[in-house]
C-alpha positions in Angstrom: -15.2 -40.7 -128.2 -18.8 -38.9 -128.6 -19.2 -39.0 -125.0 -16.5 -36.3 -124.7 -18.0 -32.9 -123.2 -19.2 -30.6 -126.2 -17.4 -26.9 -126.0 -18.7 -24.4 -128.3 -17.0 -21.1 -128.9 -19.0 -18.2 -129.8 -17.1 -15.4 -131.5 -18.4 -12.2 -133.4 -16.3 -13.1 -136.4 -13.7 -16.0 -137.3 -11.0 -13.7 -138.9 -7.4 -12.3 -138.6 -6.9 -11.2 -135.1 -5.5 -11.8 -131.9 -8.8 -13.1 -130.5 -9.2 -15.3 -133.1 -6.0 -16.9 -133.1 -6.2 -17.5 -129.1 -9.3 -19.8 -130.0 -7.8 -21.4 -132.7 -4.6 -22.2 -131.0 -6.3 -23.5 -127.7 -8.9 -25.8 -129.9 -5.3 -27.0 -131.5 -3.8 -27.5 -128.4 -5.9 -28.3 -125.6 -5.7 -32.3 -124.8 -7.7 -34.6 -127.3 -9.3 -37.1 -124.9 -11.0 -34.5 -122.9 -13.1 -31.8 -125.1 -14.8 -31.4 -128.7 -15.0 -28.3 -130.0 -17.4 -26.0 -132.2 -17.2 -22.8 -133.0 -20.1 -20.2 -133.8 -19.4 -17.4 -135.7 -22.7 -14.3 -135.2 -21.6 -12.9 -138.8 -18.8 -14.7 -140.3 -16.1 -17.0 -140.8 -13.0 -17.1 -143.5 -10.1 -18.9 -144.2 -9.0 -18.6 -141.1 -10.6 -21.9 -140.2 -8.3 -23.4 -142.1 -5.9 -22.7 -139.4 -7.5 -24.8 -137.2 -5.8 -28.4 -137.3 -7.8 -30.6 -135.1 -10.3 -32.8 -137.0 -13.9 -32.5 -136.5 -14.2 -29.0 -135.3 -17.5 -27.6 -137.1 -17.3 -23.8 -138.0 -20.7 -22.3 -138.6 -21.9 -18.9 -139.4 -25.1 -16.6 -138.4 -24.3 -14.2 -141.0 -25.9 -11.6 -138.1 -26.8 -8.3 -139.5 -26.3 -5.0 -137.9 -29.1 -4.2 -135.4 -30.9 -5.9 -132.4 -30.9 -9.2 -134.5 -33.9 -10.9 -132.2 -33.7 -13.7 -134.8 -30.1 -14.9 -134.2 -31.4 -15.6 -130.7 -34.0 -18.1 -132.2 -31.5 -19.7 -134.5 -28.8 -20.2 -131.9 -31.4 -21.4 -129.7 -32.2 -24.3 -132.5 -28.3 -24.6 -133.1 -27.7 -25.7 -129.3 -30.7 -27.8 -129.2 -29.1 -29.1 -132.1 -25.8 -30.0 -131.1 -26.5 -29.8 -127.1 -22.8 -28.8 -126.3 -22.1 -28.8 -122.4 -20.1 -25.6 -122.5 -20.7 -22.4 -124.2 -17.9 -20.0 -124.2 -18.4 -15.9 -125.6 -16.3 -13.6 -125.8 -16.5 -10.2 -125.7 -19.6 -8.1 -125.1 -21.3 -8.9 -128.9 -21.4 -12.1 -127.5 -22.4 -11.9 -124.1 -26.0 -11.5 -124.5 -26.4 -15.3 -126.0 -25.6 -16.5 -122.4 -29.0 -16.0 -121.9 -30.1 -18.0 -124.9 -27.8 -20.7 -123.8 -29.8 -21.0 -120.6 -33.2 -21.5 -122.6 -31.8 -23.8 -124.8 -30.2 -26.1 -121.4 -26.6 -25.5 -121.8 -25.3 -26.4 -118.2 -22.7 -24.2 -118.1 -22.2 -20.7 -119.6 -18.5 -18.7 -119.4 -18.0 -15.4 -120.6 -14.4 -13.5 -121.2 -13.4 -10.3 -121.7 -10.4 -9.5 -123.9 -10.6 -5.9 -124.5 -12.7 -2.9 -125.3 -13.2 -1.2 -128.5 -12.3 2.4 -129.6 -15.9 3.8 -128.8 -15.4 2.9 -125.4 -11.6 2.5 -124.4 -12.5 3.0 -120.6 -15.6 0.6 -120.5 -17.2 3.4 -119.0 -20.8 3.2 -121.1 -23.4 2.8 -119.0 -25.6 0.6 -120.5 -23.2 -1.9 -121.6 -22.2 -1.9 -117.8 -25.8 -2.6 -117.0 -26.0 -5.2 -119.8 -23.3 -6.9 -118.2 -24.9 -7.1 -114.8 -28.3 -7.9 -116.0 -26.5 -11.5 -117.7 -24.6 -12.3 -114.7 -27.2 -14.6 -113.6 -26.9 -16.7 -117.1 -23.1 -16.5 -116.8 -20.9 -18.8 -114.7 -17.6 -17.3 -114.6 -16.3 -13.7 -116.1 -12.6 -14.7 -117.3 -10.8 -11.4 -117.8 -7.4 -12.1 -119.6 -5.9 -8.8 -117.9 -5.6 -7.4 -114.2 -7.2 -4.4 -115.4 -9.9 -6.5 -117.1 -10.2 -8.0 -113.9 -10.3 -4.6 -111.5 -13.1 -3.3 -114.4 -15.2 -6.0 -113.7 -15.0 -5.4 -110.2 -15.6 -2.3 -109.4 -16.8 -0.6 -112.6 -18.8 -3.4 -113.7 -19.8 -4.5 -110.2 -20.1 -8.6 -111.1 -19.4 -10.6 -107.7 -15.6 -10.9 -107.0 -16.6 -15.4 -106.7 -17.6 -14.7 -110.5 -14.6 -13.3 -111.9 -11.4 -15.2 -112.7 -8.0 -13.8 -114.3 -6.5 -16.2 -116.6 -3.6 -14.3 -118.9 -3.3 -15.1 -122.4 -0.6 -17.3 -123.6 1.2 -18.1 -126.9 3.4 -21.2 -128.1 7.3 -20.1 -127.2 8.5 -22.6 -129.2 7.1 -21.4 -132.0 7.4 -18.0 -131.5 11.2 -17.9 -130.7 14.3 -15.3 -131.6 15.3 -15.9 -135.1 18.6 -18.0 -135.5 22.0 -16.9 -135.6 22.8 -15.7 -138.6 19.6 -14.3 -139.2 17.9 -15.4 -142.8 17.6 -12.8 -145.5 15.1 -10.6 -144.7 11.5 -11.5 -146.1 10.7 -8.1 -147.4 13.6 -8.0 -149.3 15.3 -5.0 -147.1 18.6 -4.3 -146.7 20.5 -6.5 -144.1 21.5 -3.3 -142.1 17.8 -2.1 -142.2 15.7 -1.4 -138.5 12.4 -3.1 -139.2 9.6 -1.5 -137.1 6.5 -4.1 -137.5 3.0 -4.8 -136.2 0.4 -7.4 -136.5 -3.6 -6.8 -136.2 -6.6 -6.1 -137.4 -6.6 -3.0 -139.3 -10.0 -1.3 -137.3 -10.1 1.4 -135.3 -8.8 0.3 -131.9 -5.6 -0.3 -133.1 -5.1 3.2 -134.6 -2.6 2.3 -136.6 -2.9 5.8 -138.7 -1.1 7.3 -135.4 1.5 4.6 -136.2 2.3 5.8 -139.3 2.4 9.5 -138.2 4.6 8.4 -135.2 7.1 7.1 -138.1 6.8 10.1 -140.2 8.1 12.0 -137.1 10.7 9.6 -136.1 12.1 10.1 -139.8 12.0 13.6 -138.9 14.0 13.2 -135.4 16.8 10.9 -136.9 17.2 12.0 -140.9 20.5 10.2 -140.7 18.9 6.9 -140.6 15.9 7.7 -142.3 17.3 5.3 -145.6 17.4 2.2 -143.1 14.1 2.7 -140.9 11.1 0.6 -142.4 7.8 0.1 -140.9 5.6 -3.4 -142.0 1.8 -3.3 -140.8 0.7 -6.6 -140.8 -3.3 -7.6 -141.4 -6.3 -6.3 -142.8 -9.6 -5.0 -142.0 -11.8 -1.9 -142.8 -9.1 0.4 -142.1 -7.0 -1.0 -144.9 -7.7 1.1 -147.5 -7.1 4.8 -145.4 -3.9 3.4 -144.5 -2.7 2.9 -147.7 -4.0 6.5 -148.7 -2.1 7.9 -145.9 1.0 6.2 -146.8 0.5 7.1 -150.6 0.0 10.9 -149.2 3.0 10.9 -147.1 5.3 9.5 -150.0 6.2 6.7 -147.9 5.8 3.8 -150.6 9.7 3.0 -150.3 9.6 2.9 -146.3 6.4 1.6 -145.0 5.0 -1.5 -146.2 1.2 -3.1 -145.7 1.1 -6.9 -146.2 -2.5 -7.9 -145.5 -3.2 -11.0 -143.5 -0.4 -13.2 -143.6 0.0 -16.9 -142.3 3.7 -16.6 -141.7 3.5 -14.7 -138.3 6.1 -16.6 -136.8 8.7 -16.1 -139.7 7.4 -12.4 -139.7 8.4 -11.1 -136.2 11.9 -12.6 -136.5 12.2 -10.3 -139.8 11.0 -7.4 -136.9 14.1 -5.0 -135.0 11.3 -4.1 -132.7 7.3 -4.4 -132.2 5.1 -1.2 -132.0 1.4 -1.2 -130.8 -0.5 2.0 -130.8 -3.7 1.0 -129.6 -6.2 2.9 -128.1 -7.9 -0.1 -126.1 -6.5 -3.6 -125.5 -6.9 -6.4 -122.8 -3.6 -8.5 -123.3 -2.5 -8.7 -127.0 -1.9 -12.0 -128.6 0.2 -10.4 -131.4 2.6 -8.6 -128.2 2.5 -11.8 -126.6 4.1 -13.3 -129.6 6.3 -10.7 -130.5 8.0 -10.5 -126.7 8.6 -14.6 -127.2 10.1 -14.0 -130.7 12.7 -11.6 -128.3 11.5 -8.2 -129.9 11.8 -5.1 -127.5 7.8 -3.3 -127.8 7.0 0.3 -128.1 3.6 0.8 -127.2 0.6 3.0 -125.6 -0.3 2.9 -122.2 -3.4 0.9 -122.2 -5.5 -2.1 -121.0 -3.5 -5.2 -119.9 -0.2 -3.6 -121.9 1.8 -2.0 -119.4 1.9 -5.5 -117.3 3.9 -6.6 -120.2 5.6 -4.0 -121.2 8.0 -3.0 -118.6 9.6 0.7 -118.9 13.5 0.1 -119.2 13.3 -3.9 -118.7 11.0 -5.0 -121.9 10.3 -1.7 -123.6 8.6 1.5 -123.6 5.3 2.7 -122.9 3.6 6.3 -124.4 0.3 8.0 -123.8 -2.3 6.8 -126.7 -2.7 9.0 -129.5 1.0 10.6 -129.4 3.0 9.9 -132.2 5.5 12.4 -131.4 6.2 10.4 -128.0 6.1 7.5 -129.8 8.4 8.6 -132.3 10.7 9.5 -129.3 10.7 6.0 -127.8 11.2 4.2 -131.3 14.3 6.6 -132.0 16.2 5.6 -128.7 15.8 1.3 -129.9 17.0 2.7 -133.4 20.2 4.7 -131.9 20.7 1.8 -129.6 21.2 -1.7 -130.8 22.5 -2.8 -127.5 19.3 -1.4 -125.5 17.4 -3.1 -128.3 19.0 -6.4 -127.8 18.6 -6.4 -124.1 15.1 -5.8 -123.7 14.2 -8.3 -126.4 15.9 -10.6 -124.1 14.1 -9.6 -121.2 10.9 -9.8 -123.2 11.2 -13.4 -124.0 12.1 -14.4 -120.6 9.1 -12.6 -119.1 6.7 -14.3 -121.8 8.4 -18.3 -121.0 8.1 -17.5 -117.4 4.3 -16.3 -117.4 2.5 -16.0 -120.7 3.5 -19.6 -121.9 0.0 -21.4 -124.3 0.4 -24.2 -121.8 -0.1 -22.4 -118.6 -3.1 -20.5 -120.1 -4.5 -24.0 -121.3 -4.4 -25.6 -117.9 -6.1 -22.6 -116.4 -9.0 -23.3 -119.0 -9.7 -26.9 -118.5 -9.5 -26.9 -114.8 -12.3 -23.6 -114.7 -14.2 -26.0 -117.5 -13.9 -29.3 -115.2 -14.8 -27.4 -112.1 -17.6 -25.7 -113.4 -18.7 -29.1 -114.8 -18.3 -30.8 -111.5 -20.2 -28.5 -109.6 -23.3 -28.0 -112.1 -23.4 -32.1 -112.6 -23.9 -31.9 -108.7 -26.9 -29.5 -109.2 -30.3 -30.1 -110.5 -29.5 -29.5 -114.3 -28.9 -32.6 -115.6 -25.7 -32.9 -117.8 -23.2 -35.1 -119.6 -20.4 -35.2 -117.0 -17.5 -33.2 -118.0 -13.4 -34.3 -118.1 -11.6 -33.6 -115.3 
């Protein structure tokens, strides 16, 4: 089986996220007889591997430090001579720029995605990470963007060659991720049965904002104080931000009402214990954690950004609010709360959208066929290659 086409992944970090799971679940997933995988992590990796099931997948760490970092280019370029994968696949622009290295080191073919921008430059609008992006284009054989507004950035802000740039949305495992069962299990948080449980699931950092979260739930406490015994808020994940939040919360008396569960490996169990899923992002592409939540039949509440509002329907799978408005938030979550019907009926409609068009297989198919076209058409070019799967 050696002869089968390396893939290696390189990520900035192997942790809790949405990112991360994607490329854990479609190393799981994708079909045995036609890839290996490896992943490369620039700074680190932790349990989170574990998550990854298939056998033989090698996880290796840089341990990068902040800065240029001019030696992780040399010990990448060893590491590819190394294991002299056909494939490399980045993601997201602290990756991009080892395109480059790929090419010295003979990798035949080079992708590169985008899943979202980060809170010091929602818009994508900084210059020289735009110019970055151009300057690499020549090193990089497709630009997957896993959102149509990903895909328009690229486009017309970024200004990469339309031939270079493919959409492939995200997907998640709907069977998995499903509606919980009828009657519902006790709750896992030990909540009262009648209780509205508000939830997310990230990466506590600063493009999720989830401190405008919590002050959207203060003020929703304020709107309805007649249901303020049964509202709860869970915040699922960890990260930098961790510790603020729990300040906040600690500040705001809210011990009894909101609760932070760090990572967690229970995701599926978690967003059937959810009435509804909130996201208060400042940037996003197309969220893994939404994706799952819609299949699990949860109606979203969410800001206007990125990929979201392709997902998030107004009055068909939710509601969307401007970023960084917790009183309009609070609003939008207080209508679902007053409203178990409307609840109900959007969750619904969430699912259905998610089977129809987000589905793990459909987003796995799109990846192997760019991977065995890509293949095909560099192992009919001068660089001489192991031929890929088709």
């Amino acid at each position: 089986m050696s002869e089968r086409p390396l893939i290696v992944h390189l990520t900035y970090v192997l942790d809790f996220g949405g990112l991360e799971t994607l490329i854990v679940e479609a190393i799981n997933k994708m079909p045995v007889d036609q890839y290996r995988h490896a992943i490369i992590c620039l700074t680190k990796f932790t349990d989170f591997r574990h998550r990854i099931t298939r056998p033989g997948v090698e996880v290796i760490a840089l341990d990068k430090q902040p800065g240029l970092g001019l030696g992780t280019h040399a010990t990448l370029w060893r590491l590819l001579r190394r294991l002299r994968p056909t494939i490399l696949h980045t993601y997201n622009l602290a990756c991009a720029e080892y395109a480059f290295t790929a090419t010295l080191a003979g990798v035949p073919v080079r992708v590169h995605a985008e899943h979202g921008r980060d809170a010091a430059d929602p818009q994508g609008k900084n210059r020289k990470h735009q110019l970055l992006r151009r300057l690499l284009a020549p090193f990089i054989d497709c630009y997957v963007a896993v959102s149509d507004d990903l895909q328009q950035w690229l486009l017309r802000e970024v200004g990469i060659a339309r031939d270079k740039v493919l959409l492939i949305d995200n997907g998640v495992d709907t069977a998995r991720f499903a509606p919980a069962p009828a009657p519902a299990a006790p709750s896992l948080f030990g909540f009262a049965d009648d209780s509205f449980v508000i939830g997310t699931v990230g990466r506590v950092q600063d493009v999720k904002n989830h401190a405008c979260l919590i002050d959207a739930f203060i003020a929703l406490r304020a709107l309805l104080p007649h249901q303020r015994d049964r509202m709860k808020l869970v915040i699922v994940g960890t990260g930098p931000l961790l510790g603020a939040l729990e300040r906040q919360v600690a500040a705001a008396g809210l011990g009894d009402a909101v609760l932070l569960t760090g990572a967690r490996n229970d995701i599926a169990q978690i967003m059937q214990s959810f009435s509804l899923f909130a996201m208060s992002s400042i940037a996003e592409g197309t969220p893994v954690t939404l994706l799952e939540a819609m299949a699990s039949g949860l109606p979203v509440v969410s800001t206007r950004v990125g990929g979201i509002p392709d997902l998030v329907r107004e009055n068909h799978t939710g509601a969307l609010v401007p970023s960084g408005d917790p009183q309009a938030m609070a609003s939008a979550l207080a209508a679902y709360v007053e409203d178990p019907a409307l609840a109900r009926h959007h969750g619904a409609a969430a699912r259905a959208l998610v089977v129809g068009k987000y589905s793990i297989d459909a987003m796995l198919a799109a990846y192997t066929a760019l991977y065995a076209r890509l293949c095909k058409s560099k192992t009919h070019s001068k660089e001489n290659i192991t031929p890929c799967a088709e």
